[in-house]
C-alpha distance (Angstrom), angle and dihedral (degrees) to the residues before:
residue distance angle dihedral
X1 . . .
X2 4.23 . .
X3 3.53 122.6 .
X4 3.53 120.3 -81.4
X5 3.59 112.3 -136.2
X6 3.61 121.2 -129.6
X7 4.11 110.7 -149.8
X8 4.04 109.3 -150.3
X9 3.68 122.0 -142.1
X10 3.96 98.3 -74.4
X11 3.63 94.6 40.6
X12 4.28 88.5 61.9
X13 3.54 84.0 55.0
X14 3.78 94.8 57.2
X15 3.53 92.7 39.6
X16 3.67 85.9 53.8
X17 3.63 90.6 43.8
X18 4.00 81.7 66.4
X19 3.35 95.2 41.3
X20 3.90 99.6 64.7
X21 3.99 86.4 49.6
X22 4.33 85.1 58.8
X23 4.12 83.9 47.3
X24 3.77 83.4 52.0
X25 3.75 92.4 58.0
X26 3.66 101.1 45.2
X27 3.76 84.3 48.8
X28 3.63 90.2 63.4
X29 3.55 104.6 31.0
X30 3.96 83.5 57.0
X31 4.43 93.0 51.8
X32 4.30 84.2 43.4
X33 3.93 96.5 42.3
X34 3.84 98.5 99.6
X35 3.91 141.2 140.6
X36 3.79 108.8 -79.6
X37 3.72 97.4 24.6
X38 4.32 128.7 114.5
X39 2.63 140.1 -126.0
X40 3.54 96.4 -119.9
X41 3.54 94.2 54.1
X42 3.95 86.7 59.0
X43 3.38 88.2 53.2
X44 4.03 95.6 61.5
X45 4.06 83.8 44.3
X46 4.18 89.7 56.2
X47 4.49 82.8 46.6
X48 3.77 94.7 50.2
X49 3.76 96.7 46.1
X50 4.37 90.6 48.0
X51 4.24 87.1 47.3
X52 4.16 94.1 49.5
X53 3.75 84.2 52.2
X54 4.12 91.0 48.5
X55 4.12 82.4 -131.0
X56 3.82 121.8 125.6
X57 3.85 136.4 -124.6
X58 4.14 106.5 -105.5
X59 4.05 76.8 -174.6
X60 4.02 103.5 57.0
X61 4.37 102.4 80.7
X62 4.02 87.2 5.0
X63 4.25 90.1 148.9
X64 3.61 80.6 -24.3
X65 3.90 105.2 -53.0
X66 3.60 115.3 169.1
X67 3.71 105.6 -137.8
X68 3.41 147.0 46.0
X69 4.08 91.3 -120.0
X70 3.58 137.7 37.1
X71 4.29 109.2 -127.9
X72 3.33 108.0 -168.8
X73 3.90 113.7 179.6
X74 4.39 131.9 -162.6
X75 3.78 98.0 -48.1
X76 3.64 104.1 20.5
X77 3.91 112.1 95.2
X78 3.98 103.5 -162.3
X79 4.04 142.4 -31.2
X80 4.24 92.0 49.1
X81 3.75 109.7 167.6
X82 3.79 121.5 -133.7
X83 3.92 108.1 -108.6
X84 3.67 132.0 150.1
X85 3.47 94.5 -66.9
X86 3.82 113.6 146.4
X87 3.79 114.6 -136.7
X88 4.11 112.3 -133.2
X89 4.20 127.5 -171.9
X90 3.55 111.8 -72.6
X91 3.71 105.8 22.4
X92 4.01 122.1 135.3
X93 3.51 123.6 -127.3
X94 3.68 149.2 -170.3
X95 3.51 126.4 -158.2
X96 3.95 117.2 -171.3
X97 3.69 110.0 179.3
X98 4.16 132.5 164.5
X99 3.73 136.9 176.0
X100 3.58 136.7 -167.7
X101 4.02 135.9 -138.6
X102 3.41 126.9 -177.3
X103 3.62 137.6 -134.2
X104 3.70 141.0 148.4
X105 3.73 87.7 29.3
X106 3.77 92.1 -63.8
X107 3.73 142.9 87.1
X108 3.77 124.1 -94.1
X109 3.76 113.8 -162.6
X110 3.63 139.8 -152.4
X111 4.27 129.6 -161.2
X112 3.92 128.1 -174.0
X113 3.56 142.4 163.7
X114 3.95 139.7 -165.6
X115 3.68 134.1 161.3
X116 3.66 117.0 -157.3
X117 3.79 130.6 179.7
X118 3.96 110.2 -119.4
X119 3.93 112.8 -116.7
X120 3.82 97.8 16.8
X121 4.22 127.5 -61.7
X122 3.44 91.2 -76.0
X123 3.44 90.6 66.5
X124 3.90 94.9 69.5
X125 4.03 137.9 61.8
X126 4.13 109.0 -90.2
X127 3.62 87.9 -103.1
X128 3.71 103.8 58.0
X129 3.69 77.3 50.7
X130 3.51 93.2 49.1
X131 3.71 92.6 49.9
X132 3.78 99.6 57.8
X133 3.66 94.4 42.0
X134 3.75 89.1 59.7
X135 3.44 93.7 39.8
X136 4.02 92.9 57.6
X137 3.47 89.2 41.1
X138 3.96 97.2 55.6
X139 3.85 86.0 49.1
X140 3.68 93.1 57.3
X141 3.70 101.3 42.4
X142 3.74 83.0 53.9
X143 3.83 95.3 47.1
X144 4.30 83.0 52.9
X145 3.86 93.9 38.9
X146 4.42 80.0 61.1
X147 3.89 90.9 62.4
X148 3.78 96.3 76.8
X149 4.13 101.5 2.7
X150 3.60 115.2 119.6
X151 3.77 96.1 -152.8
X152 3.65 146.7 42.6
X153 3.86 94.8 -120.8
X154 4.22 84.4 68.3
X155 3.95 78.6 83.8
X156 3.96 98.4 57.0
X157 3.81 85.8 39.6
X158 3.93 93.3 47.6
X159 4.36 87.9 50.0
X160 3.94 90.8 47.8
X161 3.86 100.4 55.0
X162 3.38 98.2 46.0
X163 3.91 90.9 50.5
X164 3.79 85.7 45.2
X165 3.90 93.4 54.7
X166 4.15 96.3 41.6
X167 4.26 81.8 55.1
X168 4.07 76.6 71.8
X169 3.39 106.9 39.2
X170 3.63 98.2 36.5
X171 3.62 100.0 25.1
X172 3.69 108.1 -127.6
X173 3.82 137.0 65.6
X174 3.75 128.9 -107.6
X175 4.17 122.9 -139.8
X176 3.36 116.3 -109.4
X177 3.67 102.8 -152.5
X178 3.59 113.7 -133.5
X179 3.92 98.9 -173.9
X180 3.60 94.2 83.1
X181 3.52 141.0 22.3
X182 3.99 153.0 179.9
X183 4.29 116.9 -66.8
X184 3.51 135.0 -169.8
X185 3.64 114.6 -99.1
X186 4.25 133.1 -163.4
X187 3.51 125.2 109.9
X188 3.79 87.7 9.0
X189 3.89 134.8 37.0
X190 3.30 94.7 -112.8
X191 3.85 136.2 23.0
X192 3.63 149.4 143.5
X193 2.77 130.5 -18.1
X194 3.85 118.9 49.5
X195 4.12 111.1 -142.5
X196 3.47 109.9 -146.1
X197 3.40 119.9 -146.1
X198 3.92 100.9 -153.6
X199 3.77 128.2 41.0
X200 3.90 120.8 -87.6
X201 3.34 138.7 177.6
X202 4.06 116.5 -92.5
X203 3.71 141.5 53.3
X204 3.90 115.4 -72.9
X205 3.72 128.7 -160.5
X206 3.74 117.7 -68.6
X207 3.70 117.7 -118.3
X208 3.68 117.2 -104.0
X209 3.77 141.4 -176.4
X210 3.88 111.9 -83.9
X211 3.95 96.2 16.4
X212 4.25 108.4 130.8
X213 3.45 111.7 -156.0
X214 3.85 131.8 -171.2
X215 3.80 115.8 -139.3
X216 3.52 117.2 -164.6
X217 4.30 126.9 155.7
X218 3.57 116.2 -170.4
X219 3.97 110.8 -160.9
X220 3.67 135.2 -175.9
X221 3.55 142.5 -149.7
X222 3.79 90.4 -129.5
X223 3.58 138.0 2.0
X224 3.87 126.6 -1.4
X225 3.77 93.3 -131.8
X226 3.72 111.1 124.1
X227 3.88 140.8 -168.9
X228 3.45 137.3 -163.3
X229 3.38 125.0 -142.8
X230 3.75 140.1 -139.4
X231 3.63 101.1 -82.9
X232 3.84 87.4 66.4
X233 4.19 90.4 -121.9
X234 4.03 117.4 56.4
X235 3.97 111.0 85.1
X236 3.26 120.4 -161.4
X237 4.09 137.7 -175.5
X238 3.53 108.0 -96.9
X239 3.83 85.8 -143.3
X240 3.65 88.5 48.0
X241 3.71 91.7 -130.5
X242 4.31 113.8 147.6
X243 4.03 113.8 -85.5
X244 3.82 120.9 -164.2
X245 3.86 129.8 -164.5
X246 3.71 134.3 -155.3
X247 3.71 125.2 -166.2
X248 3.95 148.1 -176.5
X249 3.62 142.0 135.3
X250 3.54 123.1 -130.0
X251 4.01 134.6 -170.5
X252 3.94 126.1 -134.6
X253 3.67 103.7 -137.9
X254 3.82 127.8 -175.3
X255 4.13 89.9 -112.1
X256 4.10 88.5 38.9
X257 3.79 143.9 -80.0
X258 3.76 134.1 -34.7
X259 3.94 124.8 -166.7
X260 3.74 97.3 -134.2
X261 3.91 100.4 -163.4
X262 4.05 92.3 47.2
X263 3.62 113.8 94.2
X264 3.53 93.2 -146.3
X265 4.09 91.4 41.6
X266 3.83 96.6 -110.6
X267 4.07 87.9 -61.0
X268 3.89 94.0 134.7
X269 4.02 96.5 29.6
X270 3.82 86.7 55.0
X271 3.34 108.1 39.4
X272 3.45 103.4 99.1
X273 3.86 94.1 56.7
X274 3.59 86.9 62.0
X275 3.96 90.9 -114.1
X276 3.83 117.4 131.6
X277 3.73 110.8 -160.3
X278 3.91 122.7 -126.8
X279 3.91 107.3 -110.2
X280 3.55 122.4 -133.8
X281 3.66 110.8 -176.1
């Protein structure tokens, strides 16, 4: 298994520097994401935002990605590239988007996702609602569940109950894809160690001071089966049923955790865990 990378106190702060800019852009991408806009266009919004901040895109040449954030709309799970694809009322879609600063000679990265339906909730069926309110939800409770876990598989554990207790108060059960999963993240994008987001058998890495981890379910409406097309990058359900995807990274700090690409730290989001995030501002 590769290193994982323990951040100390000032690197948090960088990485949290980077992590505001990534707030930034879902900020934006949320006021532009309308009913008759692309893809594309949302693409330029996600460049402008990283270029005020003087940050750069750790997504734009990433193993040769073309953009500077991952679109991915209804069917298609993760990794979506923008195109001329006109949003319309009612669609669901996920917006992964990162940045890097740099400091100390090296880079300091940021990682966040949101899915949003276009033209307000109303817009969409009850279960495309359904699907991204469970899918936020799983992330947080597994955000909280890091405050006083002791391993990495509290994440995966976190994800399955609260898809197990929506199958009785909604009445059907979410995917958990299994294809990809959560990664560490600091002076690269992505790092040791993967974060599961479904139980498995083994031991995982124990939580320690310092670690940054990014947690990120993806859930479907249907099955977890996935495909990848062409282009080598945009998954879709095989199925074609709606995915959603939920993302932030979050810092174990000697007094507690802090959600580093939350404005507010992951005060609101984890609230009703009882966990009160460490602020860093």
């Amino acid at each position: 298994m590769s290193r994982i990378e323990l951040k100390t106190h000032d690197q948090v702060h960088y990485m949290r520097r980077a992590g505001l800019i990534v707030a930034d852009i879902h900020r934006a991408l949320r006021e532009a994401a309308m009913p008759g806009i692309t893809t594309r266009e949302l693409d330029v919004v996600s460049a402008d935002t990283i270029a005020a901040h003087g940050a750069t895109s750790n997504f734009l040449g990433y193993m040769g990605y073309p953009a500077t954030v991952c679109i991915s709309v209804n069917d298609t799970i993760v990794h979506g590239i923008p195109d001329d694809r006109v949003l319309v009322a009612g669609d669901i879609v996920s917006f992964d988007c990162g940045a890097y600063i740099e400091a100390d000679g090296r880079q300091w990265h940021g990682d966040a996702a949101f899915t949003m339906i276009i033209g307000g909730d109303d817009a969409a069926p009850l279960r495309r609602q359904q699907l991204n309110a469970i899918t936020e939800e799983s992330m947080w409770a597994a955000l909280a569940g890091l405050a006083s876990a002791r391993r990495v598989s509290a994440v995966g554990e976190a994800v399955e109950e609260v898809v197990d207790d929506h199958v009785v108060s909604d009445g059907w059960e979410a995917g958990i894809i299994e294809d990809y999963t959560g990664h560490g993240i600091g002076t690269a994008m992505h790092q040791a160690p993967d974060v599961l987001n479904f139980r498995a058998r083994g031991i995982s890495p124990k939580l320690r001071t310092g670690m940054v981890l990014a947690v990120e379910p993806m859930l479907t409406a249907g099955d977890i089966e996935t495909v990848t097309m062409e282009d080598g990058w945009t998954t879709k359900t095989v199925d074609h049923s709606d995915a959603a995807h939920w993302e932030h990274t979050i810092a174990l700090l000697e007094n507690g955790v802090s959600v580093l690409t939350a404005p507010d730290a992951g005060a609101a989001g984890l609230a009703p865990y009882g966990v009160t995030p460490v602020v860093l501002d």
